[in-house]
Biopython code that builds the backbone (N, CA, C, O; Angstrom):
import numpy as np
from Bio.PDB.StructureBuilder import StructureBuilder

atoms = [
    (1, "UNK", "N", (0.837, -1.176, 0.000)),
    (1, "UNK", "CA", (0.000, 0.000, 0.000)),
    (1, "UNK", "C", (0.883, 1.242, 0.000)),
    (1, "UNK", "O", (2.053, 1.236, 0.385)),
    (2, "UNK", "N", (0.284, 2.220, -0.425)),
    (2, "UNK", "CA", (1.177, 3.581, -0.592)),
    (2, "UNK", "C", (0.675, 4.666, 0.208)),
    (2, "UNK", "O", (-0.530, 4.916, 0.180)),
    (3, "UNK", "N", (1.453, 5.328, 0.907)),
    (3, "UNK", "CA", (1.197, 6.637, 1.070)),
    (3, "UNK", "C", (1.970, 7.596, 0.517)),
    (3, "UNK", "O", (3.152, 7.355, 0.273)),
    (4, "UNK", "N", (1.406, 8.818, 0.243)),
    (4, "UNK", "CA", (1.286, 10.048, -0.251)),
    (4, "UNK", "C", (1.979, 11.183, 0.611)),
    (4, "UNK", "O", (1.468, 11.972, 1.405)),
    (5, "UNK", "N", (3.014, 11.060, 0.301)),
    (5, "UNK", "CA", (3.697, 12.182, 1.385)),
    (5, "UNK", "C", (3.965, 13.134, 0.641)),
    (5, "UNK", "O", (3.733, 13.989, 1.495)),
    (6, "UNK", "N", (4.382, 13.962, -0.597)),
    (6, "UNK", "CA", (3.905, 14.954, -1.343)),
    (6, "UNK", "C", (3.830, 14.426, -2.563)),
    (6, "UNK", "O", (4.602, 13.566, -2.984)),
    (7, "UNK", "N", (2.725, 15.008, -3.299)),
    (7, "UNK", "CA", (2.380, 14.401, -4.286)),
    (7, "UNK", "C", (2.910, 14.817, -5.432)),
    (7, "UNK", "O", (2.274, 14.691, -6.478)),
    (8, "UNK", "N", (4.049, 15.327, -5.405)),
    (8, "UNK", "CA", (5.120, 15.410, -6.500)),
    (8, "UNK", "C", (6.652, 15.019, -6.054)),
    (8, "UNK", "O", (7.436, 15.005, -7.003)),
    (9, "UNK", "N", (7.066, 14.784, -5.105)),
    (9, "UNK", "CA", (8.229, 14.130, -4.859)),
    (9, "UNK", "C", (8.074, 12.805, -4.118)),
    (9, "UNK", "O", (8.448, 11.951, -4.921)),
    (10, "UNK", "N", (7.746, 12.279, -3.103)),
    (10, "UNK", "CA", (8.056, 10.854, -2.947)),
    (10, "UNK", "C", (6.588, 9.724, -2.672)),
    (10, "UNK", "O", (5.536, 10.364, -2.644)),
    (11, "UNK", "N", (6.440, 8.406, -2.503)),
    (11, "UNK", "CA", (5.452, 7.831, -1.935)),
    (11, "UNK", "C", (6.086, 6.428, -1.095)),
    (11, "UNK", "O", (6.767, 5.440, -1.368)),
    (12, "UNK", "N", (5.490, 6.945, -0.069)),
    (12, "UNK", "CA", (6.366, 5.278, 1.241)),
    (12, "UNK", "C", (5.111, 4.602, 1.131)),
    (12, "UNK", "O", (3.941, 4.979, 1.059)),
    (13, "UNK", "N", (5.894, 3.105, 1.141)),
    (13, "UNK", "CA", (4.750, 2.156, 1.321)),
    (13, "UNK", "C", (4.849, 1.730, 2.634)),
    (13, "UNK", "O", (5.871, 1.441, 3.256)),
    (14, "UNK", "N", (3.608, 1.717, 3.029)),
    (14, "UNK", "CA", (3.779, 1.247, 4.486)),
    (14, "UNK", "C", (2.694, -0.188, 4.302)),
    (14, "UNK", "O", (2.083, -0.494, 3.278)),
    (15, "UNK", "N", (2.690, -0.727, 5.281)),
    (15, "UNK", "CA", (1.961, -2.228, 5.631)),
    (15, "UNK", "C", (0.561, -2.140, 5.715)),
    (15, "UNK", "O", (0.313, -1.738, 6.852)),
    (16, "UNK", "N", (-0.522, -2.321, 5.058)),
    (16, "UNK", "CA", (-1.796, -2.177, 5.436)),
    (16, "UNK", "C", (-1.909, -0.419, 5.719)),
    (16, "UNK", "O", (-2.408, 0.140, 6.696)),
    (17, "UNK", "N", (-1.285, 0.183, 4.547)),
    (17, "UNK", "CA", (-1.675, 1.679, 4.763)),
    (17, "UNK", "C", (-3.115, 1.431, 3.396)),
    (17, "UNK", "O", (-3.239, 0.683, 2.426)),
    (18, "UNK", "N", (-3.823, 2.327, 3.919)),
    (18, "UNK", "CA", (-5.446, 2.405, 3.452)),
    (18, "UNK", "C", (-5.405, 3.523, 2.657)),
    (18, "UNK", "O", (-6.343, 3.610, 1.865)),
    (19, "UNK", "N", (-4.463, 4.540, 2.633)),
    (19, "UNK", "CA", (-4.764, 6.093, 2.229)),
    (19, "UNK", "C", (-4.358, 6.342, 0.772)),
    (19, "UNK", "O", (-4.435, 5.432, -0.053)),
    (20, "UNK", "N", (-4.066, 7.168, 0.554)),
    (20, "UNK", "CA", (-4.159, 7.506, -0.650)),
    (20, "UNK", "C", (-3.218, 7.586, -1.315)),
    (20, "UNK", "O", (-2.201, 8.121, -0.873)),
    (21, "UNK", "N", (-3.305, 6.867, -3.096)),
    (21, "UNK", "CA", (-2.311, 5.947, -3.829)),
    (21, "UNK", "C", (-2.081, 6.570, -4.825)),
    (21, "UNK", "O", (-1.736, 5.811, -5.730)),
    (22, "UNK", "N", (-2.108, 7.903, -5.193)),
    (22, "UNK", "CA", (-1.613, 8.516, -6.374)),
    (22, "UNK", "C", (-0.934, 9.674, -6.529)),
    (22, "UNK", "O", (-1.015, 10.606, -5.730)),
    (23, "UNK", "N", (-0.028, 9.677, -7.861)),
    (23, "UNK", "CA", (0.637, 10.904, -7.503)),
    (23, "UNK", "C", (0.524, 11.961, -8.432)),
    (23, "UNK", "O", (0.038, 11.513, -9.471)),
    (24, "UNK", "N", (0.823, 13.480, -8.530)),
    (24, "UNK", "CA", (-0.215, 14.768, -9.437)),
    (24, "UNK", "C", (0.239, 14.320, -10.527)),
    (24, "UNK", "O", (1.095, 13.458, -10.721)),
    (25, "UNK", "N", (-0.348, 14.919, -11.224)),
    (25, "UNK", "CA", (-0.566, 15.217, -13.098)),
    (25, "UNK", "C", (0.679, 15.348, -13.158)),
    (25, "UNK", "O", (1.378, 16.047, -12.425)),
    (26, "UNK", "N", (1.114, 14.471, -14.309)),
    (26, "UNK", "CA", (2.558, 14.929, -14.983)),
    (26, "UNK", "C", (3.347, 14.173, -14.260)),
    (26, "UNK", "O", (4.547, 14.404, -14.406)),
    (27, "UNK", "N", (2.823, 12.685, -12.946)),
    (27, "UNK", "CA", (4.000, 12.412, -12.413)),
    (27, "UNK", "C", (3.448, 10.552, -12.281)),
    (27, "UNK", "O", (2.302, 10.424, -11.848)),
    (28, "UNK", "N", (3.907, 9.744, -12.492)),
    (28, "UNK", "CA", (4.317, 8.446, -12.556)),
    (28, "UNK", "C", (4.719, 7.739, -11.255)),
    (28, "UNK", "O", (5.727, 8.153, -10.682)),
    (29, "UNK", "N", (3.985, 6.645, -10.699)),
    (29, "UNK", "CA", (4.709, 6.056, -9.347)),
    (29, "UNK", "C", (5.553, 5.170, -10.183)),
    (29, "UNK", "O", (5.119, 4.707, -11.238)),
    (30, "UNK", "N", (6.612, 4.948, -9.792)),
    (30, "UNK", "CA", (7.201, 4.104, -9.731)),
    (30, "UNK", "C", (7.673, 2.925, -8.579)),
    (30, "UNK", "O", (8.143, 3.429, -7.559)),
    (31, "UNK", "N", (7.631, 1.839, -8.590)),
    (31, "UNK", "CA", (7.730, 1.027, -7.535)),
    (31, "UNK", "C", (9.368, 0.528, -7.329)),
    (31, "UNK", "O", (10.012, 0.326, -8.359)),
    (32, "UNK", "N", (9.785, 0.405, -6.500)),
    (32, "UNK", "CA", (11.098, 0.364, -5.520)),
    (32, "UNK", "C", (11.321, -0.881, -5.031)),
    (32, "UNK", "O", (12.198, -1.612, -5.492)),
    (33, "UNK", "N", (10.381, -1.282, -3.859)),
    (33, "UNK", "CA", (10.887, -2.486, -3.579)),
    (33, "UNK", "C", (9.236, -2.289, -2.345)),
    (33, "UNK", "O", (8.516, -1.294, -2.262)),
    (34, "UNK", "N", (9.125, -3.389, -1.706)),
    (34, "UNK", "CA", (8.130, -4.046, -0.926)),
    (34, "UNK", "C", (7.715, -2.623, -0.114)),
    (34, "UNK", "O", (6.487, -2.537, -0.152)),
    (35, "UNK", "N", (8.201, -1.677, 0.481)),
    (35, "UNK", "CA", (8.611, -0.563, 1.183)),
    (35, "UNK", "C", (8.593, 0.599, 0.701)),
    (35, "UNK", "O", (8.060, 1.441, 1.424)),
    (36, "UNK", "N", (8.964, 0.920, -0.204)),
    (36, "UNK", "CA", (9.232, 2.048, -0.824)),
    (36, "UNK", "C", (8.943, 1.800, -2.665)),
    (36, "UNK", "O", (9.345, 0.952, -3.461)),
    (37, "UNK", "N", (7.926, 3.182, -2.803)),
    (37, "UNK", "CA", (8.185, 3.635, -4.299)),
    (37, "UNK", "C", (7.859, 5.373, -4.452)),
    (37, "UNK", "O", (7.438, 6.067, -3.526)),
    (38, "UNK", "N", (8.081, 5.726, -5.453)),
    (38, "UNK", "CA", (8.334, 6.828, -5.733)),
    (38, "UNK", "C", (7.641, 7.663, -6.604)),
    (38, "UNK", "O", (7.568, 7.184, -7.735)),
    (39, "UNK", "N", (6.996, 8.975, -6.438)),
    (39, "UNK", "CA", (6.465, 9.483, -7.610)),
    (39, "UNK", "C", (7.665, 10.345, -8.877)),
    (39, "UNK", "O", (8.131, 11.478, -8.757)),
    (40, "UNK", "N", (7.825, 9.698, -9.632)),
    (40, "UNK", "CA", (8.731, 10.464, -10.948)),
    (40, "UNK", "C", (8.292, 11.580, -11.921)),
    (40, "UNK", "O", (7.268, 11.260, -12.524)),
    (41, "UNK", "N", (8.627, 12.424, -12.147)),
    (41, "UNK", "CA", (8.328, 13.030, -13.245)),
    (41, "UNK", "C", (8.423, 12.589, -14.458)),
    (41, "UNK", "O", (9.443, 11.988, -14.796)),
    (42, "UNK", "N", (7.079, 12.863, -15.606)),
    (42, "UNK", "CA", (7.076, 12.356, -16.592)),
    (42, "UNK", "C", (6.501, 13.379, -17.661)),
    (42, "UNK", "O", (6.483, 13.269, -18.887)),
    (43, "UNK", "N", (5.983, 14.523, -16.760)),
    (43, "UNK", "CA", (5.809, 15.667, -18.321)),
    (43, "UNK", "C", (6.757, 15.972, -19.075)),
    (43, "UNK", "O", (7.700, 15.443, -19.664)),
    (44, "UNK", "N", (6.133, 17.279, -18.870)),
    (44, "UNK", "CA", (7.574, 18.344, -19.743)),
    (44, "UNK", "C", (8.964, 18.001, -19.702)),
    (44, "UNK", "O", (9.618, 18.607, -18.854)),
    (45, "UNK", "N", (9.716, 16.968, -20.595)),
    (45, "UNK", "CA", (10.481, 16.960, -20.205)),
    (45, "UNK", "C", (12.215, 17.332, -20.992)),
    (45, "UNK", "O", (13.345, 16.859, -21.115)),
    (46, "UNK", "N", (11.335, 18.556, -21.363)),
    (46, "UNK", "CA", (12.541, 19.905, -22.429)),
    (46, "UNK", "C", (12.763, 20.796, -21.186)),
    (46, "UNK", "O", (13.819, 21.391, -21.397)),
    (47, "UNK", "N", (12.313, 21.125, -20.119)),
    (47, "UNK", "CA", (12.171, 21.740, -18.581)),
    (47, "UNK", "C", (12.423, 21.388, -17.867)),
    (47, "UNK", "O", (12.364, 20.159, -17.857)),
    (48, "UNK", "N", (12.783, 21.872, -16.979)),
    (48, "UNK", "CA", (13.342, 21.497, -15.528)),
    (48, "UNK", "C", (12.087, 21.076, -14.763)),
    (48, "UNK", "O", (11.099, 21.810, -14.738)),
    (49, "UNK", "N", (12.114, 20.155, -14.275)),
    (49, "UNK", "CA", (10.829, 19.233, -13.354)),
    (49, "UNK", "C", (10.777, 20.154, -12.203)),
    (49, "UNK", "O", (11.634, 20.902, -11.734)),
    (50, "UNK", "N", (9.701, 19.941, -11.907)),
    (50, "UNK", "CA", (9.267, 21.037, -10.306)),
    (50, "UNK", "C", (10.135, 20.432, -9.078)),
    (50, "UNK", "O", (9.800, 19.393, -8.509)),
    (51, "UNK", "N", (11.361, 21.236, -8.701)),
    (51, "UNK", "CA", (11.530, 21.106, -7.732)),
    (51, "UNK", "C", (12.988, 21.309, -7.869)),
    (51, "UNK", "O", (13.800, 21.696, -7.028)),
    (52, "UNK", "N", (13.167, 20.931, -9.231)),
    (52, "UNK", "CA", (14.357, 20.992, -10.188)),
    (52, "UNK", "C", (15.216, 21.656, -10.096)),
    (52, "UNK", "O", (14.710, 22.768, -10.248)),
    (53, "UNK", "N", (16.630, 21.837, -9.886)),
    (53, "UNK", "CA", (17.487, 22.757, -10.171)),
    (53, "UNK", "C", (17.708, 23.533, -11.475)),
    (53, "UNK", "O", (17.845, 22.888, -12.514)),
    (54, "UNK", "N", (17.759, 25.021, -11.496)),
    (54, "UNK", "CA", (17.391, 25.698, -12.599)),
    (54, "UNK", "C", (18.403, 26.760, -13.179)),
    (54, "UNK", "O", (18.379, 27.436, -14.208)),
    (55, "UNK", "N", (19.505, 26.632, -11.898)),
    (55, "UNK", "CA", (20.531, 27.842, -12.274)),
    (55, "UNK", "C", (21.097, 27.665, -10.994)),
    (55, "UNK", "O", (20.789, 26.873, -10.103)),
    (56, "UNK", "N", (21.841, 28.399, -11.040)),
    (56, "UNK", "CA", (23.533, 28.912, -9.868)),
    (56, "UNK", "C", (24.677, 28.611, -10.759)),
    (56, "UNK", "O", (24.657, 27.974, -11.812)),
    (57, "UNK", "N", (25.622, 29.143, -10.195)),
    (57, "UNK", "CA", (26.997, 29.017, -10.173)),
    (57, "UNK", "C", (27.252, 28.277, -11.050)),
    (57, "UNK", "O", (26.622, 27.247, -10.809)),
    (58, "UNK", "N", (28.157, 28.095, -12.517)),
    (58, "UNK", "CA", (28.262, 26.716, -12.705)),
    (58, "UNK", "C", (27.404, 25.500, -13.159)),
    (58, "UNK", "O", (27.640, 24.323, -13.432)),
    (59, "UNK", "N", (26.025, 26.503, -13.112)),
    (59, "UNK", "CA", (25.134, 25.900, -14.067)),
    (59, "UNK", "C", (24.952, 25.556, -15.533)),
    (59, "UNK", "O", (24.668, 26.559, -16.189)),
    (60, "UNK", "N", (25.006, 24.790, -16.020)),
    (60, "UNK", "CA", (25.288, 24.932, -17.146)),
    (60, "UNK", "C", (23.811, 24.139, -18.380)),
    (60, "UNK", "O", (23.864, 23.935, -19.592)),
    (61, "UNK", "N", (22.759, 23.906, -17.470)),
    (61, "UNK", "CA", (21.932, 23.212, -17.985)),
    (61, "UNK", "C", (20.414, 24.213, -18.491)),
    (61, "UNK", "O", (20.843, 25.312, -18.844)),
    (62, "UNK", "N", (19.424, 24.187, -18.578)),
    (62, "UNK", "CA", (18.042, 24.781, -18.660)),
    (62, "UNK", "C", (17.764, 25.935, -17.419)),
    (62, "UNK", "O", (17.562, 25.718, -16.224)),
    (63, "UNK", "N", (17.830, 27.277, -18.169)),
    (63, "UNK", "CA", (16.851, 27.517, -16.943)),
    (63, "UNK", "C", (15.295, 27.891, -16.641)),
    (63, "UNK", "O", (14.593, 28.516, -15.847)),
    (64, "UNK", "N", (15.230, 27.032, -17.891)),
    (64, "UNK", "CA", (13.482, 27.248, -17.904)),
    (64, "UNK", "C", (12.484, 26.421, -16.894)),
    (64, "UNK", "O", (12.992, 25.438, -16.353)),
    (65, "UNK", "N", (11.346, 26.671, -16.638)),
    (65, "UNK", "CA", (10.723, 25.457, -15.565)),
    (65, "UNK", "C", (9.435, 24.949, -16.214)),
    (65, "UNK", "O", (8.956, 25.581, -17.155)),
    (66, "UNK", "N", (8.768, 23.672, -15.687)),
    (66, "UNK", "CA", (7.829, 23.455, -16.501)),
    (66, "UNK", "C", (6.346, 24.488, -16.210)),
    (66, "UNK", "O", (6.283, 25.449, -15.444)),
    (67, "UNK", "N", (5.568, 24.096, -16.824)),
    (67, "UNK", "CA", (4.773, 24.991, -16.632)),
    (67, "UNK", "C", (4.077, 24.993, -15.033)),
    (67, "UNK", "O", (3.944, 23.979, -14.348)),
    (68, "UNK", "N", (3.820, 25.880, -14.773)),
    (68, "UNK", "CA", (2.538, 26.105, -13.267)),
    (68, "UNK", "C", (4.409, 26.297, -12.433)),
    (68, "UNK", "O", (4.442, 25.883, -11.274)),
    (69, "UNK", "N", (5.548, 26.768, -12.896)),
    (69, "UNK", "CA", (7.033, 26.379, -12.070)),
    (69, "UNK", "C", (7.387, 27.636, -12.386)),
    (69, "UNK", "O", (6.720, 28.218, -13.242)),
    (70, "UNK", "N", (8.716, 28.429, -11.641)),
    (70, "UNK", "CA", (9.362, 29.666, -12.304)),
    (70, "UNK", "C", (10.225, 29.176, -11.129)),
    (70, "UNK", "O", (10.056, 28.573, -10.069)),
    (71, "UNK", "N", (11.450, 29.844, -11.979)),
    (71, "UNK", "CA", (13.026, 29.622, -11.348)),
    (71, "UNK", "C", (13.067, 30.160, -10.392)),
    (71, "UNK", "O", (13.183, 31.321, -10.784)),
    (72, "UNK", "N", (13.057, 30.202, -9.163)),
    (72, "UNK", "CA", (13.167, 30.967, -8.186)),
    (72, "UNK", "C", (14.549, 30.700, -7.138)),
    (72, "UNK", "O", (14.746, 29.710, -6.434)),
    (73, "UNK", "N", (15.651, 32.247, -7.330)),
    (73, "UNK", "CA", (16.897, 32.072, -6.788)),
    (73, "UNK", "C", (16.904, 31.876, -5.278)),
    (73, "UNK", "O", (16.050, 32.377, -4.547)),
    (74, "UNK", "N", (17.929, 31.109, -4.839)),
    (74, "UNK", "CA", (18.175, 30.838, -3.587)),
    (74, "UNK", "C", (18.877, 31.073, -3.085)),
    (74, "UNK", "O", (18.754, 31.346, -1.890)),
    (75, "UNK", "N", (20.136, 31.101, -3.792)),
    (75, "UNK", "CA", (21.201, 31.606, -3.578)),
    (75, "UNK", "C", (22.672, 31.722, -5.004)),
    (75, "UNK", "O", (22.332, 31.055, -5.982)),
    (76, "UNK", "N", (23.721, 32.232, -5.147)),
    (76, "UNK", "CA", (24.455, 32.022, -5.823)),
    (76, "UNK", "C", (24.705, 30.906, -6.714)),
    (76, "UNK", "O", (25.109, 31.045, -7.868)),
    (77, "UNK", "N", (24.511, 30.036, -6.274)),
    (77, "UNK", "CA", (24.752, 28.452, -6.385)),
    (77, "UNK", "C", (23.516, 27.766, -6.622)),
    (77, "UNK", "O", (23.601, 26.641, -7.116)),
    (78, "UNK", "N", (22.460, 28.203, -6.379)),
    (78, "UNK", "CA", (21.973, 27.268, -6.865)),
    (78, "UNK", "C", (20.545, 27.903, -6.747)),
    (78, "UNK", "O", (20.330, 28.676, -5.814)),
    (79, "UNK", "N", (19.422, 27.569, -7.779)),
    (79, "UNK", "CA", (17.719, 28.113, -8.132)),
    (79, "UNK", "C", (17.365, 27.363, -8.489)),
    (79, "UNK", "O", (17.817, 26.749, -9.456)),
    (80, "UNK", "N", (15.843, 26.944, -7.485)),
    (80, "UNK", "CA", (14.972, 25.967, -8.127)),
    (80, "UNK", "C", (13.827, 25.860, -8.551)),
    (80, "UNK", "O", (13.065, 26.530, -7.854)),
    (81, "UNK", "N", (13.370, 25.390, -9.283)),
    (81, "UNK", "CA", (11.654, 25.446, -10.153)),
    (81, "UNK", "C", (11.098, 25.047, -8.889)),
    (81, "UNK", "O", (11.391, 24.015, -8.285)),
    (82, "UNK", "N", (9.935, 26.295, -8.376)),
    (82, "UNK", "CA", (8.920, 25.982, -7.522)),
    (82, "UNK", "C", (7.560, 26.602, -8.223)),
    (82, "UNK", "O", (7.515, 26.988, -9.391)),
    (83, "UNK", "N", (6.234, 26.628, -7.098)),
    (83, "UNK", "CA", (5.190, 26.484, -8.083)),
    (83, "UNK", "C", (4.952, 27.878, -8.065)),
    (83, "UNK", "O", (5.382, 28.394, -7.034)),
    (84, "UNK", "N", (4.345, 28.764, -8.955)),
    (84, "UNK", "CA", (4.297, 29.579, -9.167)),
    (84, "UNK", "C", (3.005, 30.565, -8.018)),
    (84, "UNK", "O", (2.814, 31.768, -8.196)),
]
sb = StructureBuilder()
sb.init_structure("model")
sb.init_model(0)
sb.init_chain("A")
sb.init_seg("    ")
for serial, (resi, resn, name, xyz) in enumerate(atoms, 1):
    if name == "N":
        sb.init_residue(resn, " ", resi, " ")
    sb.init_atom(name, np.array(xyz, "f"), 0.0, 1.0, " ", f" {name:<3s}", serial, name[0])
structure = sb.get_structure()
């Protein structure tokens, strides 16, 4: 059984958990092992995934975010796609 601990980054399976087994739009469980599986990103994937690193220092990749996301700096080193 799965629980839903945010519904864009992870899902723990726990033993006889009853609650709720899915993860948002644009994202894929993937299963792990007896214990653990995971929600993945599977949209946009010319963009940086929500949650994504988007820029700093030494970045050298996208700094665009997917949609409902905007780069938001954190520091020198490093900006990440959060939700808008």
């Amino acid at each position: 059984m799965l629980m839903v601990v945010h519904e864009f980054l992870w899902l723990s399976i726990v033993t006889g958990w009853t609650g709720p087994t899915q993860c948002g739009t644009g994202w894929t469980c993937t299963y792990n092992n007896d214990y653990f599986s995971q929600c993945l990103y599977t949209g946009d994937t010319t963009k940086n995934q929500p949650y994504g690193q988007c820029g700093g220092r030494g970045w050298t990749g996208s700094t665009e975010c997917s949609k409902g996301y905007y780069c938001a700096y954190s520091n020198e080193f490093f900006s990440q796609c959060l939700p808008n």
